[in-house]
C-alpha positions in Angstrom: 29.7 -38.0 25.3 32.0 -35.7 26.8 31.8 -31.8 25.3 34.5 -29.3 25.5 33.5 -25.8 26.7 32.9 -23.0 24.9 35.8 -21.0 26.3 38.2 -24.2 25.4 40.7 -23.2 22.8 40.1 -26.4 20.8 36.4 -25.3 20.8 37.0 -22.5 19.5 39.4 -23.3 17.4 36.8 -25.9 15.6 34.0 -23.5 14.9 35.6 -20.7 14.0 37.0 -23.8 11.1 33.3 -24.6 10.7 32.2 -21.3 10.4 34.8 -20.5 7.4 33.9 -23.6 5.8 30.4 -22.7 5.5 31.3 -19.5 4.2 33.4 -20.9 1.6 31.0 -23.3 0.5 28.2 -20.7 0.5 30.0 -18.3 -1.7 30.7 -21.5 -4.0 26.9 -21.7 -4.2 25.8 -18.3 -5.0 28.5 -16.6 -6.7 29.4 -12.8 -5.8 30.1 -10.6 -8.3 33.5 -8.5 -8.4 34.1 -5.0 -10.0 36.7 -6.7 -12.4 36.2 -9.6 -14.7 33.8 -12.0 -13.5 34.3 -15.9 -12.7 31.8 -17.8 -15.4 29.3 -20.1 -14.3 30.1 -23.5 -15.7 28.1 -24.4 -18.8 26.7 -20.9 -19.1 28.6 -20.3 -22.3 25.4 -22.2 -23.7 23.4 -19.7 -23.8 24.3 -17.5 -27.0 20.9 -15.4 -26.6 19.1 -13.7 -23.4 15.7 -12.0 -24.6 14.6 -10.3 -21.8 10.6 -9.7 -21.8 9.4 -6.7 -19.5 5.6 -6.5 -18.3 4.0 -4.0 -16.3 2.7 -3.6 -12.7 1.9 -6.7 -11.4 3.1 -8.3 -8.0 4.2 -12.0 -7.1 1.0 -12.8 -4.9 -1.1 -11.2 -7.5 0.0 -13.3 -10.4 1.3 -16.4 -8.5 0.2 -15.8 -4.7 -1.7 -19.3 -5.2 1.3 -21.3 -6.9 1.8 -24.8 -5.5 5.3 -24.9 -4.0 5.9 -21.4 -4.0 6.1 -18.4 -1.0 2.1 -17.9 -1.2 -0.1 -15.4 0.4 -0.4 -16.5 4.2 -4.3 -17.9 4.5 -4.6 -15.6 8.0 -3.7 -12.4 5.7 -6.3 -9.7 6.9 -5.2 -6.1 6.0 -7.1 -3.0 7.5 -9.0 -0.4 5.4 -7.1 2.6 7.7 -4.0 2.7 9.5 -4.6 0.6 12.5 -8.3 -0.1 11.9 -10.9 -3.0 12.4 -12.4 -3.5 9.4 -9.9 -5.3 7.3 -10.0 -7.3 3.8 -8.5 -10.7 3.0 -7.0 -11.7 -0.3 -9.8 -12.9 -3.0 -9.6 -13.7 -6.5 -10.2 -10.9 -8.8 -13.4 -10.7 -10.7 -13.3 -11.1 -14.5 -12.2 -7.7 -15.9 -11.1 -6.0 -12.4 -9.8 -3.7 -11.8 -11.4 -1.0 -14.1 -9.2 1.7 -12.6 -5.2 1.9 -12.1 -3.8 1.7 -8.8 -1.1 3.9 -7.5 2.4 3.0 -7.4 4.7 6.0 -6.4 7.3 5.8 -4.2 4.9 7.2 -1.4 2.2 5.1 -2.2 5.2 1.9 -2.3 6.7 3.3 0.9 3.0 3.4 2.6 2.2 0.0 1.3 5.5 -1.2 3.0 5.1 0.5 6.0 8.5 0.2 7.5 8.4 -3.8 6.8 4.9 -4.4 8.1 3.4 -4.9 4.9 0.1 -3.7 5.8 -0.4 -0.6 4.5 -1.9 -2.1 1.2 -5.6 -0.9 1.5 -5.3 2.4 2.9 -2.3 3.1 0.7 -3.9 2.4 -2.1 -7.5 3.4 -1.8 -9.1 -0.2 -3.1 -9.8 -3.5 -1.8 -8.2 -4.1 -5.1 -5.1 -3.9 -4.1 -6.0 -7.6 -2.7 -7.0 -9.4 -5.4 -5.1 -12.1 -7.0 -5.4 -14.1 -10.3 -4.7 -18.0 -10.8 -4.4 -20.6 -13.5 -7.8 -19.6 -14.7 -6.8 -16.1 -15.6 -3.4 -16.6 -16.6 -3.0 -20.2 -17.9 -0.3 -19.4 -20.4 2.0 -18.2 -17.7 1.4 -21.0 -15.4 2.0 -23.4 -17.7 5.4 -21.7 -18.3 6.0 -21.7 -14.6 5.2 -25.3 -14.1 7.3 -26.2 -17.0 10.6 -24.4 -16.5 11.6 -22.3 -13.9 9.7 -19.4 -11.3 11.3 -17.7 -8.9 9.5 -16.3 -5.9 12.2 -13.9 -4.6 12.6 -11.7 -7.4 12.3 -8.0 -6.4 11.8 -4.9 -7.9 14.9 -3.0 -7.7 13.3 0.4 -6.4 10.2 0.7 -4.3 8.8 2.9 -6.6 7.3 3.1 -10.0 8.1 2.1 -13.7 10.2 4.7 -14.5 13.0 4.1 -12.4 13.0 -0.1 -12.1 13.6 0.5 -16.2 16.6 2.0 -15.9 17.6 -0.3 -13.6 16.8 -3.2 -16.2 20.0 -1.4 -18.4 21.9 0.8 -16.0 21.7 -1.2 -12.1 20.5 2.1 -10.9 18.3 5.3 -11.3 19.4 8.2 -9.4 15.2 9.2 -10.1 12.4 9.4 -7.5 8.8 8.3 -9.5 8.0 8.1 -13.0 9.9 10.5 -16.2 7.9 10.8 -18.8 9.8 12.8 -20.7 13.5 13.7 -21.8 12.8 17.4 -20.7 11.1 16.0 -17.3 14.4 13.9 -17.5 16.8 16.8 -17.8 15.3 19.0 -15.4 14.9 15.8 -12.7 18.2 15.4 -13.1 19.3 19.0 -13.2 21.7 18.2 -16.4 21.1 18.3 -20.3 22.7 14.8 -20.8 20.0 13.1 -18.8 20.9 9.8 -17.5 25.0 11.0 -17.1 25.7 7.1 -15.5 27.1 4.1 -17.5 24.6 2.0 -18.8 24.9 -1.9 -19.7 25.9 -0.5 -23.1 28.7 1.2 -22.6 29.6 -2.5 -21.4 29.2 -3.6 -25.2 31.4 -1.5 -26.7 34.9 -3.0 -27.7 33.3 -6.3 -26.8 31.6 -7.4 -29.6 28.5 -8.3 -28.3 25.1 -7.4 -30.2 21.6 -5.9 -29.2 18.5 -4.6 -29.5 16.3 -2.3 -27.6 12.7 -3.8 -29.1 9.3 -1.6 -28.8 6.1 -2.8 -29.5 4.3 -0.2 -31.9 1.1 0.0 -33.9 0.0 3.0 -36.2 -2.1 5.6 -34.6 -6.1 5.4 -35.0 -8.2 8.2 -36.9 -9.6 9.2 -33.6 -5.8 9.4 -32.0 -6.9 13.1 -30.4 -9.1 11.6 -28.3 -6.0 10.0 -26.3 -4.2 11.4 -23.3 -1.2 12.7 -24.3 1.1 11.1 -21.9 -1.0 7.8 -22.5 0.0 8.2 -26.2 2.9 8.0 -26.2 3.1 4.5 -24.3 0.5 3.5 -26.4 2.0 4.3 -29.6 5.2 4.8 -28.9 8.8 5.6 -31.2 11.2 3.0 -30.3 13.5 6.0 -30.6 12.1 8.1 -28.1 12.2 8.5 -24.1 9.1 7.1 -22.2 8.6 5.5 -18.8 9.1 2.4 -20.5 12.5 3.1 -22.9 15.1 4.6 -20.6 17.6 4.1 -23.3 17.4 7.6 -25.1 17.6 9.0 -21.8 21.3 8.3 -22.0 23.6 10.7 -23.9 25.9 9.3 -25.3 23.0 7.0 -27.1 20.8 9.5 -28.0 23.9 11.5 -29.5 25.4 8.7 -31.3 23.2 7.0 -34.9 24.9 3.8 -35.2 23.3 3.2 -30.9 20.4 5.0 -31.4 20.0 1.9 -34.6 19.7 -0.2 -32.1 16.2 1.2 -31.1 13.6 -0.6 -33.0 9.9 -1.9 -33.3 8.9 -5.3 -32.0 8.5 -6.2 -35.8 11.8 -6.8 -36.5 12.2 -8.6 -33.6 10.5 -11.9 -35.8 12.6 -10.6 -38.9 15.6 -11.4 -37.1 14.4 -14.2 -36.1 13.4 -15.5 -39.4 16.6 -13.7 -40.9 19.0 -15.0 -38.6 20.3 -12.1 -37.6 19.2 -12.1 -33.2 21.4 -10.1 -31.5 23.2 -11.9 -28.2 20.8 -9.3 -26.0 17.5 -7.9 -26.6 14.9 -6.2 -24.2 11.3 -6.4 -25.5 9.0 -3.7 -24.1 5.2 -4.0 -25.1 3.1 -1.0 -25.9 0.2 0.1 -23.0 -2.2 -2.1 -24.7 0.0 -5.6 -24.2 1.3 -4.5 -21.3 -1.2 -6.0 -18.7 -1.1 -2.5 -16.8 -4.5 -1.9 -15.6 -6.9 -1.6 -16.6 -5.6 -3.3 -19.6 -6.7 -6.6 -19.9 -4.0 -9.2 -18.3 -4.9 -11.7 -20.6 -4.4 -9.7 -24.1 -0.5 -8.9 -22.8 -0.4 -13.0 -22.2 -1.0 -13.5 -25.6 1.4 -11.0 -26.6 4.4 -12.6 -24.4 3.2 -15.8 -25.5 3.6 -15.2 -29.6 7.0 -13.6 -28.6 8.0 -17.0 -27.0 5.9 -19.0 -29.0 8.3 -17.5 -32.4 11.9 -18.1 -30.7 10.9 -21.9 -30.3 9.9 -22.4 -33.5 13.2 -21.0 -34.6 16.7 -22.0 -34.4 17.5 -19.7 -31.5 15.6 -21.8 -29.1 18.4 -24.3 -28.9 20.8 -21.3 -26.9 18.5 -18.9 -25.8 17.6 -18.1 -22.2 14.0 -16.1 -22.0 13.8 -14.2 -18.8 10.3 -13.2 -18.4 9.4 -10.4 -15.4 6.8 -7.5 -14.6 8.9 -4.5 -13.7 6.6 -3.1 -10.8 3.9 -4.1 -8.3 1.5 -2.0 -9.5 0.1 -1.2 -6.3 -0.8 -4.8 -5.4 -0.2 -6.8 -2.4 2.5 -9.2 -1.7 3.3 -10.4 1.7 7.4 -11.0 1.7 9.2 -7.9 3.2 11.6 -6.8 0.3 15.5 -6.6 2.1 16.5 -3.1 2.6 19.6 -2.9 0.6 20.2 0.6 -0.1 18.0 4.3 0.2 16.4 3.2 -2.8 15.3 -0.6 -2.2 14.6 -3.7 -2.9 11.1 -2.7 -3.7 8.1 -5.2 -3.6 8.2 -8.8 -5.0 7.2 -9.4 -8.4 7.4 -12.1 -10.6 10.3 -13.8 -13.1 9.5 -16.9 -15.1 13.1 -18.4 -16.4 12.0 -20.2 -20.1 15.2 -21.8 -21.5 16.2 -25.5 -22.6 18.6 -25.1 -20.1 16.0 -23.9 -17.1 15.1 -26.5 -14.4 11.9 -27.8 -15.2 9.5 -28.2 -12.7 11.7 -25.4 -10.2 11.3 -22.8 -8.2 13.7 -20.8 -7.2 14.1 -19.6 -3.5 16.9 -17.4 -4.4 16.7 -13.6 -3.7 17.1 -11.9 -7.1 16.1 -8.3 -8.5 16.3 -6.8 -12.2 19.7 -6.4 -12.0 20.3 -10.1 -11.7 20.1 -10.4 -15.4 22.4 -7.8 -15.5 24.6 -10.1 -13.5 24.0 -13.1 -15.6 24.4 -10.8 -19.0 27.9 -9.8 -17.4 28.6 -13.1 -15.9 28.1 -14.5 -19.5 30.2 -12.3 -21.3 32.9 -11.5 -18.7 31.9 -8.1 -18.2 32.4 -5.7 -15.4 29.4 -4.8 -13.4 27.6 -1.3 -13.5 27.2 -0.8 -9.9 27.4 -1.7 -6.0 23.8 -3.5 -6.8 24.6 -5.7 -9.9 28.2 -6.6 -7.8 26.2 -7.5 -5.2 23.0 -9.2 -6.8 22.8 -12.9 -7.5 22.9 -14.0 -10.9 20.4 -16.3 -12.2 22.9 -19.2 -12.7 20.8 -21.4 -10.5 17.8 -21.2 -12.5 19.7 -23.3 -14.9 21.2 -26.9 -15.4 23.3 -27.2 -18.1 24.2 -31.3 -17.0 20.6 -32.1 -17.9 19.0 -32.7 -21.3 18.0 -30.1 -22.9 14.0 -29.4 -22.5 11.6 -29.5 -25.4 9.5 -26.1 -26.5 6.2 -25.4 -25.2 4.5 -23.8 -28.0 0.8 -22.5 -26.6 -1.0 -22.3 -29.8 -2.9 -18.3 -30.1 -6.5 -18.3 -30.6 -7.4 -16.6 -34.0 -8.6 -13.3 -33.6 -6.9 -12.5 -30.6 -6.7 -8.8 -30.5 -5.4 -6.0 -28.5 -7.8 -3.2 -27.5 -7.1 0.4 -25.5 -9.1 1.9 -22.7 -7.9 5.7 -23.7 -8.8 7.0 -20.4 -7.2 6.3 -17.2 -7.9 7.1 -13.8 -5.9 6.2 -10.2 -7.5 5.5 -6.8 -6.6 8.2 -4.4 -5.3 7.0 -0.8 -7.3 6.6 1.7 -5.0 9.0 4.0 -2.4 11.7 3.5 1.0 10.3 2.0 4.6 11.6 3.3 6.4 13.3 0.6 9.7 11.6 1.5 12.9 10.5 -0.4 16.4 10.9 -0.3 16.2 12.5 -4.0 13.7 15.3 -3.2 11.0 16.3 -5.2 9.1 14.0 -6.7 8.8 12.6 -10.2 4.9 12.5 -12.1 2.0 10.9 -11.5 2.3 7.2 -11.4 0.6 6.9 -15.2 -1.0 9.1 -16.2 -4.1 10.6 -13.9 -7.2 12.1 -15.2 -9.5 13.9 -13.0 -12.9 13.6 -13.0 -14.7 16.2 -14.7 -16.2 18.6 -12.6 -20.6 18.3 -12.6 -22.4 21.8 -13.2 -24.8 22.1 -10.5 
């Protein structure tokens, strides 16, 4: 067969066709977001309801680094103890009620961990073997079972390689202009050098004049006799006021919520979450945040916050809501575990590491996982995308919805419902401690100082000699 040369016009004038065809039919398949009005996603208007479930500090390959048919933990993965050492530990599967003691996840530690895209900086980093254990379908059935069923994706990123704190605010706002973990409103205002707080747009502000309904949801119990025995900063995650600040609940960080009643109704406890359900009355969106005990931070145990999520999604498909509803279920950090995929550097700030996002929807692919790269604000995307709204930010604009998680062409799927053993109960380890590093950690950021310790840190107590 006779070929042109590359230098002959015709040649030229054929791939540079090829090449625009391909870019045409790639921005057909993973829709970009504009600042203005965006283009809808045939057969999204199906979903009436997104109920977006938020867990804590857990990493893709610690939760699903085993999955069949997913990006799993190389088998030749061997990390050293130090930087640049021999002895080294591979991935194992995590003992029955490991780890007893929280793992760091600062930005320094995250930053370490990452070590400019190596991704080997794990065990040092962190100061624990820990770091490189993973659970399976024996831990974590529930979830698994969800992921078979409907949809996993195993390129969803944190937004910031950093902490709780700030991937929060990026679950409402698409950004966080924070370094590390805010605790408070008055850490807040004094991080951010201003007595609004937060003084960026969040999803909100999106709401108004639209019509569209919500619901900031808090898990909360009633505090024990023996409450003083808890850390303070541990309380108030562990009991917490829907209607005040934490790591957890950016949302009274914002001003103009915090300043105005009717917004500030919108804060409520995980309680009326089933009213509403029963009553009718679900709002279009709702975030659900667990207290510290659900939350499957460690030490926590990961299998009381599975039971937790799995009443939540157990209730909306026993109710009408099911039919419309897309469940997006994600952990909002990695917790200072491994997880072997270098996130893309697309800003100062991140991706951070992987973690993980089960899509649980009548409308999700069954039996599908996506390869698509998503972060948190990709459900900002797909919120906006539904309801035509303009995006928050450069990183929602830019962030991939999670349109192909869905196929609204096929039958609708039926509802799992995981029946809860009686007597499942939620306990609380009152007293935390973090592994220190095994080496000095830069103090480095574009936002200068840093923010508080990852959650919270309680050092030893000093033995009398």
């Amino acid at each position: 067969m006779h070929t042109l040369p590359n230098s002959h016009p015709l040649r030229r004038a054929f791939i540079a066709t090829t090449f625009l065809l391909a870019v045409v039919a790639v921005s057909k398949a993973r829709p970009v977001g504009s600042q203005t009005e965006q283009e809808q996603f045939p057969g999204i208007d199906e979903i009436k309801h997104v109920i977006w479930i938020i867990q804590e500090n857990h990493s893709f390959d610690n939760y699903f680094g085993t999955f069949p048919g997913a990006n799993r933990i190389p088998p030749e993965t061997n990390l050293p103890k130090t930087p640049g050492g021999k002895p080294c530990v591979k991935p194992f599967h995590m003992p029955p009620g490991e780890p007893l003691v929280d793992l760091e996840h600062s930005w320094e530690s995250a930053h370490a961990c990452y070590d400019n895209g190596r991704m080997d900086g794990f065990v040092w980093a962190e100061g624990t073997q820990y770091t490189m254990g993973y659970y399976d379908s024996t831990d974590i059935p529930n979830y698994w079972q969800y992921a078979h069923a409907y949809t996993l994706c195993d390129r969803y990123f944190s937004s910031e390689m950093s902490g709780s704190s700030p991937n929060h605010v990026y679950t409402v706002a698409a950004q966080s202009r924070e370094l590390n973990n805010i605790g408070s409103l008055k850490y807040l205002e004094k991080m951010m050098d201003d007595d609004d707080g937060f003084n960026f747009a969040s999803i909100v502000d999106r709401f108004t004049g639209k019509g569209i309904t919500w619901k900031y949801y808090v898990e909360t119990r009633s505090l024990p006799p023996d409450a003083a025995v808890i850390n303070a900063h541990l309380s108030d995650l562990s009991y917490p006021n829907p209607k005040t600040f934490t790591l957890w609940n950016p949302m009274p960080g914002f001003k103009d919520i915090r300043d105005n009643p009717k917004l500030m109704d919108h804060l409520v406890a995980e309680t009326q979450f089933y009213r509403d359900l029963k009553d009718g009355t679900l709002p279009q969106v709702s975030w659900l945040i667990p207290d510290f005990q659900d939350s499957e931070h460690p030490p926590e145990p990961i299998q009381q916050g599975m039971w937790y999520v799995t009443r939540l999604v157990n209730a909306v498909m026993r109710s009408p809501y099911w039919k419309n509803t897309a469940i997006f279920l994600c952990w909002d950090d990695y917790g200072g575990f491994y997880d072997h995929v270098v996130p893309p550097e697309v800003d100062a700030y991140g991706y951070g590491p992987r973690v993980s996002m089960i899509v649980i929807s009548p409308f999700a692919k069954r039996h599908y996982i996506s390869h698509y790269t998503h972060d948190l604000t990709s459900v900002l995307k797909f919120i906006e995308d539904r309801w035509h709204l303009k995006n928050l930010t450069a990183r929602d604009g830019r962030a991939n919805g999670m349109e192909d998680c869905f196929d609204f062409n096929a039958p609708p799927s039926a509802p799992l419902i995981i029946p809860v053993p009686p007597g499942t109960k939620s306990r609380l380890d009152p007293v935390h401690y973090t592994y220190p590093p095994e080496v000095t950690l830069p103090r480095e950021s574009p936002l200068g100082p840093r923010g508080s310790q990852a959650l919270p840190y309680i050092p030893p107590k000093k033995v009398k000699k």
